[in-house]
C-alpha positions as CSV (number, residue, x, y, z in Angstrom):
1,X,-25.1,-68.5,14.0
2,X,-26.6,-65.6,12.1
3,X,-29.4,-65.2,14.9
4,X,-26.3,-65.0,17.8
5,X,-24.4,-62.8,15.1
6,X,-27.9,-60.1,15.0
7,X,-28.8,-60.4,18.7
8,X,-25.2,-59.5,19.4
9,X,-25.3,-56.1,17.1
10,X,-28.6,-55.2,18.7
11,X,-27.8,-55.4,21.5
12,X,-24.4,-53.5,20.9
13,X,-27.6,-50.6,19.1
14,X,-29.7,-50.8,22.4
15,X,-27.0,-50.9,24.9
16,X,-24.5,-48.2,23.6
17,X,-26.3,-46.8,20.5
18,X,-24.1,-48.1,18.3
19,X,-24.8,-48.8,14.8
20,X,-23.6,-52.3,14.3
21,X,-24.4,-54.3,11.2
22,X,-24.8,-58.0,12.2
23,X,-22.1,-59.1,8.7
24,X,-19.4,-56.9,10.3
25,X,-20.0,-59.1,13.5
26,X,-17.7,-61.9,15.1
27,X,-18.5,-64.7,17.7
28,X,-15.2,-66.5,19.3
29,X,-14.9,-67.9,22.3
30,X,-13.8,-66.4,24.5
31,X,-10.9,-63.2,24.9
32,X,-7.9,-65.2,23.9
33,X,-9.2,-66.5,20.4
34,X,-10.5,-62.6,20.0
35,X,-7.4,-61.4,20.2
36,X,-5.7,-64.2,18.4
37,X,-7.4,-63.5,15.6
38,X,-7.1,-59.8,15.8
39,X,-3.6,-60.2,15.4
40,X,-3.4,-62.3,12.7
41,X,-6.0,-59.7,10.8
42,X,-3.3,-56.6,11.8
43,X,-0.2,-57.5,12.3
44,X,2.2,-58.2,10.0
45,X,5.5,-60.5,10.6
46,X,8.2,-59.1,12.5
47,X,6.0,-56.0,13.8
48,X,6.2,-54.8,16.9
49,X,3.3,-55.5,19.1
50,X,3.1,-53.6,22.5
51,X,1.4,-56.0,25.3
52,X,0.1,-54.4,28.6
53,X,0.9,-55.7,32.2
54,X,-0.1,-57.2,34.1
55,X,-0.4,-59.6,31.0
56,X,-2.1,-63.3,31.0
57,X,0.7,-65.7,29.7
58,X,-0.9,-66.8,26.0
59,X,-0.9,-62.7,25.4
60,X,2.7,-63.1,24.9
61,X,2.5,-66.7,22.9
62,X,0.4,-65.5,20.4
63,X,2.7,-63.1,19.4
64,X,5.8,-64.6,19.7
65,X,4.4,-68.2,17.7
C-alpha cells in the first residue's frame, strides 16, 4: 500500500507541483467512500452540511445516517 500511497504523491509533485508527502496520503475506493470519510473527519453531529445539485443519492445518505 505504501508504494500506491508514494506513486500517488508523486504524481500529485509532477503533475501539479504539489508538495505532497506520501503519510499525509489516502487511498479509498472510489468518490463516495472519499467523501464518507471526509465527513466523519469534519463534521460534527447535528452540523449543517451544504450538498450541491445535481447531487448523487448516497451524498445525502451519508449525511443524514
Amino acid at each position: 500500500m505504501s508504494a500506491l500511497l508514494e506513486a500517488i504523491a508523486e504524481k500529485q509533485r509532477r503533475d501539479h507541483d504539489l508538495a505532497v508527502d506520501s503519510n499525509r496520503v489516502v487511498a479509498t475506493a472510489g468518490a463516495t467512500e472519499a467523501l464518507l470519510l471526509t465527513l466523519l473527519t469534519t463534521a460534527k453531529a447535528g452540523e449543517k452540511v451544504v450538498i450541491p445539485t445535481p447531487v448523487w443519492p448516497q451524498y445525502r445518505l451519508q449525511v443524514t445516517k
